[in-house]
N, C-alpha and C positions, 0 to 999 in steps of 0.2 A: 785554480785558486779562487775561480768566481763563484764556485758552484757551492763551496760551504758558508760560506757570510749569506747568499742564497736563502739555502733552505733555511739556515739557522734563524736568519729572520719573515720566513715564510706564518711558520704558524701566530706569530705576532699583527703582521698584516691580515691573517684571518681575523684573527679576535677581534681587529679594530674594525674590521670592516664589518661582520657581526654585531659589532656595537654602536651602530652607527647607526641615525636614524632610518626610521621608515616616512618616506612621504607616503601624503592621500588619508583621508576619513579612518581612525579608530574604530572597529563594530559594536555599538553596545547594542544589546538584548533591547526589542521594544518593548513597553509598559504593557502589565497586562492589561484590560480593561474593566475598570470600574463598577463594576454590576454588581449587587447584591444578590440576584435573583436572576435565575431565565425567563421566566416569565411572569407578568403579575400574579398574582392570589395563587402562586404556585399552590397545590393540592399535594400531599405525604401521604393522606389513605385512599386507598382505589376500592369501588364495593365491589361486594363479591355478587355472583349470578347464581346462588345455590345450584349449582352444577359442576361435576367434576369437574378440573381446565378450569374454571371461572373463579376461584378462588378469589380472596381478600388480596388485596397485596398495599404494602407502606414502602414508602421510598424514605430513605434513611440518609440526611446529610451529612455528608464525609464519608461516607462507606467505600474502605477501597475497594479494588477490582480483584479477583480471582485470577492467574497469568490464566487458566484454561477455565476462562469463564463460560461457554458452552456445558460446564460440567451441573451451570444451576437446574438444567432441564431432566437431571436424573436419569437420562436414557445411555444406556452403553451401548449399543449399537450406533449411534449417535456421536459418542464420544469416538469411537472407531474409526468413521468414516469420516471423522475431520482429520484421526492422524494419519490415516491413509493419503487422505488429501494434501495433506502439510508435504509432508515426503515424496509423493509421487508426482504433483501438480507439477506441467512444464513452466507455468508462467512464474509459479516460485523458483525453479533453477534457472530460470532467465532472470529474476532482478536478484538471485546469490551471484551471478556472473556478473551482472550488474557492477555490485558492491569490490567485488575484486578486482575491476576496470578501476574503478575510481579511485581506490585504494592505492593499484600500482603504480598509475597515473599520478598521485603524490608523491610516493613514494620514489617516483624516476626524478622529480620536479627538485625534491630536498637534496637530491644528489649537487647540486649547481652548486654548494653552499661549499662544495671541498675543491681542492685541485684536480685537473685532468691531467694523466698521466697516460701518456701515447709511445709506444716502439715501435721503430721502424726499421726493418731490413731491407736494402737492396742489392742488385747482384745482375752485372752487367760485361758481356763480353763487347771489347771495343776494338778496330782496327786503324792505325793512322794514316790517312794515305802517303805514299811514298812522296809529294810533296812536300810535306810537314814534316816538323822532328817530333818524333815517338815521344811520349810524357814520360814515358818509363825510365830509368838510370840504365838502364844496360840495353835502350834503344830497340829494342821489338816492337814490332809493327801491332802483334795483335797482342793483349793482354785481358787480364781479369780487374775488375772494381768492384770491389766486395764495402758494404759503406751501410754501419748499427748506426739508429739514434734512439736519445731518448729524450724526449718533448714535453713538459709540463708547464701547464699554463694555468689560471686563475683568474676571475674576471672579478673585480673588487664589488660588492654588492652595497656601493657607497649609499643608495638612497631608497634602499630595501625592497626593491623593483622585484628579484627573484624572492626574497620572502615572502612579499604580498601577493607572488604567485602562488608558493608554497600555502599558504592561509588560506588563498582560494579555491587549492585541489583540496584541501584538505576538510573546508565545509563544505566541496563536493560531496566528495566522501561520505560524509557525516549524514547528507542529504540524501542518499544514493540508502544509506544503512535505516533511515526513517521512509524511504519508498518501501525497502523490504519489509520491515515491520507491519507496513501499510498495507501489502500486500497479501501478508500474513493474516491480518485482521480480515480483511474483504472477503477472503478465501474460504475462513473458518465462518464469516458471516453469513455468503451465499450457500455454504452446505447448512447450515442451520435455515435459512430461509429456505430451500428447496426441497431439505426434510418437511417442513412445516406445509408447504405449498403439497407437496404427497400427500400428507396425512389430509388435510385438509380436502383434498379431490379426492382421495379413496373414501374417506367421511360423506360426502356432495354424490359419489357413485351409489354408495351403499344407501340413504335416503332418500335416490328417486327411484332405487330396485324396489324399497320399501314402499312410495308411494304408488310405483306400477304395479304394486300387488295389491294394494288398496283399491285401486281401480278397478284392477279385473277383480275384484270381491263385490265394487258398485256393479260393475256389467252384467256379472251373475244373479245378482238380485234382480235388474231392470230385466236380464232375459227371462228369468219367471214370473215375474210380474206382466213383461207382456204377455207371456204366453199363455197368462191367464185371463188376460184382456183385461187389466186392470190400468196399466199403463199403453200411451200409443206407440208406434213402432219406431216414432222420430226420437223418442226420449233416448231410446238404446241407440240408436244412431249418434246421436252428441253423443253420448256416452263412449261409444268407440272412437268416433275423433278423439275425443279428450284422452284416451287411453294412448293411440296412435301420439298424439303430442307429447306425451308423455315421457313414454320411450324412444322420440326424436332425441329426447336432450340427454340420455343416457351414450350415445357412441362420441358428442363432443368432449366432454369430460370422461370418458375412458383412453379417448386421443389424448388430453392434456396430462390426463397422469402416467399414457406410457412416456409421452415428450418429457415427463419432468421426471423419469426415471432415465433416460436417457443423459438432461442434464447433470443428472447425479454422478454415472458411471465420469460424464467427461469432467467434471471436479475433483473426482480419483484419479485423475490419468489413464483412464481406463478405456474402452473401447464402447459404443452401446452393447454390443454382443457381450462383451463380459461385463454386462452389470451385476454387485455385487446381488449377495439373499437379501440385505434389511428391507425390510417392509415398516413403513412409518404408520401408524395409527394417531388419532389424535389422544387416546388415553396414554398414548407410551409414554408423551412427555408432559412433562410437569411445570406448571408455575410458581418460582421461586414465590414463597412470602413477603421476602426484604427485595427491597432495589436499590442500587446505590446510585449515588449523586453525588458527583465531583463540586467542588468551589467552582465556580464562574472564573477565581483567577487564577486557580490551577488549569484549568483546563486546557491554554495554552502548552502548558508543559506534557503535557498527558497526549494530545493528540497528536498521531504520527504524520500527519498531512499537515499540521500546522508546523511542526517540527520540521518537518523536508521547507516549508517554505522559509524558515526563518534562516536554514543553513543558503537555501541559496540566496536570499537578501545578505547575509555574510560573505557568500562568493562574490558579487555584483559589489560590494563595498570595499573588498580587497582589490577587485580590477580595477576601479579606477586608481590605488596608490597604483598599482604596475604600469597603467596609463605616461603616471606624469612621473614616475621614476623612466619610462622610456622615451621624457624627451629631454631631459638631464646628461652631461656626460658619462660614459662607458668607461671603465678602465679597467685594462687588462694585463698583467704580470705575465709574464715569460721565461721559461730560461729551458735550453735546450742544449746536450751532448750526445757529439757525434763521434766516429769513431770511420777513415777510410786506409782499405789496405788492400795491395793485388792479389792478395788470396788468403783464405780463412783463416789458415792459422798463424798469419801474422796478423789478425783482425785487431785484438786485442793486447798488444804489446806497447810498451810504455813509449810515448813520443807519437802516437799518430791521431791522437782524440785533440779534439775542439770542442769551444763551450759556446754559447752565446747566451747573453740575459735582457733583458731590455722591459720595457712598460711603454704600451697605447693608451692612448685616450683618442676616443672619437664623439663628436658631434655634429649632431644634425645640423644645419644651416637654412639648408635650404630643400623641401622636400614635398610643396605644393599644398600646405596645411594637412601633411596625411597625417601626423600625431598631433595635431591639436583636434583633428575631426575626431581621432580615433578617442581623446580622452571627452572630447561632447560626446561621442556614444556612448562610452564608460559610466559617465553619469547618470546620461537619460537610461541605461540599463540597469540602474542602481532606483531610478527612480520607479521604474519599472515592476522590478522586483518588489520596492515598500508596498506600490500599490495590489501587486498580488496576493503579497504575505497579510494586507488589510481586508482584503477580497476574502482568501481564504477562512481568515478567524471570524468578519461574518456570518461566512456560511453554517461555521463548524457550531456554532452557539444559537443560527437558527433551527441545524438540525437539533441542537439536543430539547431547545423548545419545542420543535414540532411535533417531536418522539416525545415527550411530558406531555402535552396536547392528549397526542392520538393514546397515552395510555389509558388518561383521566376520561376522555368520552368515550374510548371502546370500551372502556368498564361499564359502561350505561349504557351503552350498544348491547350488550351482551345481557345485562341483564334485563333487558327490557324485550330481547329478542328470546330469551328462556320463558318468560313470563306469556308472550305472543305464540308463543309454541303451545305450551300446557292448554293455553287458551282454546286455541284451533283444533288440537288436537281432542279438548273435550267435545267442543262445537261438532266435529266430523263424528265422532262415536252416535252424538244422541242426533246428528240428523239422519245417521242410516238407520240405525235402530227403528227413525218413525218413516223413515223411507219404507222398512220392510214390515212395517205396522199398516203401511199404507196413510200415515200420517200426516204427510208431507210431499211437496212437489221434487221433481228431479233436480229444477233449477237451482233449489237452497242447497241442496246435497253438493251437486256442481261446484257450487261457490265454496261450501265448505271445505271440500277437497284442493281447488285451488289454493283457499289461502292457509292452507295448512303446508300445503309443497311450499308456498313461498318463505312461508315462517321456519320452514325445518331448514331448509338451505339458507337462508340467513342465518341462521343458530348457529351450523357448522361455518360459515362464513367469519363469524365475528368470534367465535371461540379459537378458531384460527389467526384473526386480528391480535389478538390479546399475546398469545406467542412468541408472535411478529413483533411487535411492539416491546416485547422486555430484552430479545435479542439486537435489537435497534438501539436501544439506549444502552446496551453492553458496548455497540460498535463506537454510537455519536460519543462515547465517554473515553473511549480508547483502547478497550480493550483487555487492558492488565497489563498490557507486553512487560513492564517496570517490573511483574513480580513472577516472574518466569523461575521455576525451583531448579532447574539443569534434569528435569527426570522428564520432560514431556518431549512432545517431538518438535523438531525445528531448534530446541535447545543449543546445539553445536556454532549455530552463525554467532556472529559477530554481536556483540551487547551492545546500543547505542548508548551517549548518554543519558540517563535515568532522570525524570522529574524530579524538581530539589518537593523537599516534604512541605506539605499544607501548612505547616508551623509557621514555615520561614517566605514562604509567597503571602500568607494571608499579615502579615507583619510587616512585610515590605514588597509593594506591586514591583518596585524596581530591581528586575532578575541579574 
């Protein structure tokens, strides 16, 4: 008769306890910050280096992102070996496992919000000694106790103690799902950068094969010229140094670009032994025209590192209500039927079941300050976390200054370093030409050649820079991950929450 009034009013005690306040701090969203601009006198047109790769390029505010923005650089071989990478990478199925921890890990957490329901069987052969009188009715020494229960208990979640845990796995979670994001990005960023870095050292290889052949073109000349006694024998002697020097720096950069085909294969998941065919050139890829530029106070919303930190400043401010809801009273519902009979199939027959119902309350008293220390950690780990999540948005909006920076002066890098090439490389024609006129001394010729090697590998250097730089401002802006279309790869995880639209941040900083 206990056990219907019981349940019947079971679900009512949830709802109220459901309804019931939360102690500890409410999370709001921090302000984005206030900036108009990343950096002063920001710069929109970048010049061009009248050379392929060196193109014009305008940065365009408010331009969104592309989800497979890799795809501005026009190379398919390129686009390949990022979705290769996407899929195959072990460090991207370690934070998808990641996300599924965290995930469950709430998901066991929101279970506390229902009743526990426990069955219990036991089953015991007993003997009475011949002292005692048998417990049995018909007095047998040895018998069977066969003895069902069924246990349900609830623990009232009066000051939201297990919600504010629940809130806490759950912008784990949330955090966990903008690591992967994050990872995502990094992933797609360092095969774009290590395509780049290839192209750029097979470019750097191929330009001092070129200037070794220029050389041995100088030596041949100096060797008929001495041998006609027109020049002394020391001038062909630098001359072979220098040629020797030459082709020193040829076997360090053919080491660096098998090393950076190596780290290409292991961004696939791949082995060095099975690195794929592509071969990156610097004409394969292309520079985008337009660049985009996110708002200053979107940008918090857009970046996946800043995103992971604002979830876990959300966990850190959920632990402490769990803190001081665990030094508040506990109370717990009970009610439990049992059922004992000397053998199974009178297990269940009417007349042998017991009920019990009851409700705990427990409280700390006395416990050596270990919950009040534990809710000053809670804080200081809340506090913790702000100054993190402040740390991080610094960072995240100096990188995109720096990457605005390094575009606007490696455009003048470049084309100053196209201009320095043409230059040298006239210089070097007409002082061989009076070299073999007998014109002119060995020494200018020397010099010529030098600063023509230096000006050509600078060239391929800083046309390489430029690259670098438009895929860098893809990363420091976030990526695109918001406009993922379901057809690329990586598509299948989990969608975090999406940046609210530029309309409604640049209207009101308060998220």
């Amino acid at each position: 008769m206990m056990r219907r009034p019981f349940l019947a009013a079971l679900p009512l005690v949830a709802a109220g306890a459901l309804a019931g306040c939360s102690v500890g701090p409410d999370f709001v969203s921090p302000d984005s910050p206030k900036a108009a601009t990343y950096v002063p006198d920001q710069k929109s047109d970048l010049v061009a280096a009248g050379i392929p790769g060196g193109e014009a390029q305008r940065i365009v505010q408010s331009m969104d992102i592309p989800g497979q923005w890799w795809g501005v650089f026009q190379s398919p071989q390129l686009n390949s070996l990022i979705e290769q990478s996407l899929r195959a990478n072990p460090d991207i199925k370690a934070a998808i496992a990641g996300l599924r921890v965290a995930q469950q890990n709430a998901r066991a957490q929101r279970a506390t919000l229902f009743p526990t329901i426990q069955g219990a069987f036991n089953a015991t052969q007993n003997q009475t000694p011949a002292s005692l009188q048998s417990a049995t009715a018909d007095q047998q020494p040895i018998y069977g106790l066969f003895v069902a229960g069924l246990q349900i208990t609830y623990a009232l979640d009066l000051w939201g103690g297990n919600r504010r845990q629940i809130e806490s796995l759950d912008a784990l979670a949330e955090a966990q799902c903008f690591q992967l994001e994050g990872a995502y990005l990094s992933l797609a960023s360092n095969v774009v950068a290590a395509a780049i870095v290839e192209a750029s050292l097979r470019g750097q290889v191929e330009a001092t094969k070129r200037i070794v052949a220029a050389q041995r073109e100088t030596l041949g000349i100096l060797t008929r010229q001495s041998g006609l006694g027109a020049i002394p024998g020391a001038d062909v002697a630098t001359q072979q140094a220098a040629l020797a020097q030459a082709e020193s720096t040829l076997p360090p950069l053919q080491k660096a670009l098998a090393q950076q085909r190596n780290l290409l294969a292991t961004l696939t998941g791949r082995l060095p032994s099975e690195a794929g065919p592509e071969r990156f050139e610097l004409s394969d890829l292309k520079l985008p025209h337009e660049l985009p530029l996110t708002l200053p106070s979107q940008l918090v919303e857009q970046r996946p590192d800043i995103r992971a930190a604002e979830a876990n400043l959300h966990a850190a401010s959920a632990q402490v209500g769990v803190a001081i809801a665990n030094q508040l009273p506990q109370v717990t519902l009970g009610f439990g039927l049992n059922s004992s009979a000397l053998s199974l199939g009178t297990l269940f027959m009417p007349g042998l079941a017991g009920a019990t119902t009851g409700a705990s309350a427990l409280q700390t008293l006395i416990d050596g300050g270990a919950l009040a220390a534990k809710k000053r950690s809670a804080v200081a780990a809340l506090e913790q976390a702000d100054a993190q999540y402040q740390s991080i948005v610094l960072q995240a909006y100096r990188n995109v200054a720096d990457t605005l920076n390094a575009l606007e002066y490696d455009a003048l890098a470049l084309k100053s370093a196209v201009e320095a090439e043409r230059a040298a490389a006239t210089a070097l024609q007409i002082a061989r030409k009076r070299l073999e006129l007998g014109d002119t001394t060995y020494v200018i010729v020397l010099i010529a050649e030098l600063t023509y090697q230096q000006t050509l590998l600078t060239r391929v250097q800083a046309q390489a820079a430029r690259l670098t730089n438009t895929a860098a401002l893809f990363q420091s802006l976030g990526g695109g991950w918001w406009n993922r279309d379901g057809t690329g790869p990586g598509n299948g995880r989990s969608r975090c929450k999406p940046p609210a639209s530029p309309w409604s941040i640049s209207s009101n900083t308060q998220r």
